[in-house]
C-alpha positions, 0 to 999 in steps of 0.5 A: 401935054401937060399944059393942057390938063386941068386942076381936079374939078370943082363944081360950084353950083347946080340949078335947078336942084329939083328934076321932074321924071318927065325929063327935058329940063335944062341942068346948068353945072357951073364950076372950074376946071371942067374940061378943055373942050367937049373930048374931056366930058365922058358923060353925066348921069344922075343916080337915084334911090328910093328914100332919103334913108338908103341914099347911099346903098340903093344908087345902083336903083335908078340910073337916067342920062342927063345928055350934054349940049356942046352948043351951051358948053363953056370949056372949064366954067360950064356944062349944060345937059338936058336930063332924059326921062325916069319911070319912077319917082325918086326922093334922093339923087346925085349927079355923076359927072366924068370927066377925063383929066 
């Protein structure tokens, strides 16, 4: 019903911004409208290129899980997921976050 959706998400803040490659670090993701309960969070990944200078055209390089933990999940204020480990150093990443509205 329409008394359960939430507004278009919105994240307010990411920690920690750096990742290591080895993976098990803890990504806390604060922010409104996230999701009502752990049924309307598809999955995050994080996207990663080689160098600052292809961010956008090389995402498609590197893709690791970050995996979310309904134990730390505060329905639409935060998301916590503990990041999977990468073979390879990357310079720039993005979060992508799905999340069914």
């Amino acid at each position: 019903s329409i008394l359960n959706q939430c507004e278009k998400p919105q994240i307010n803040s990411i920690e920690p911004t750096k990742l290591p490659i080895s993976g098990g670090t803890f990504l806390v993701i604060n922010g409104i409208n996230m999701g009502t309960g752990m049924q309307d969070l598809i999955d995050i990944n994080i996207k990663c290129s080689a160098s600052a200078n292809s961010l956008e055209n090389s995402f498609a390089e590197t893709l690791f899980e970050c995996v979310i933990l309904e134990k730390d999940f505060k329905p639409g204020k935060q998301i916590v997921c503990k990041t999977q480990s990468s073979n390879q150093v990357r310079k720039q990443c993005k979060l992508v976050i799905r999340i069914q509205v």
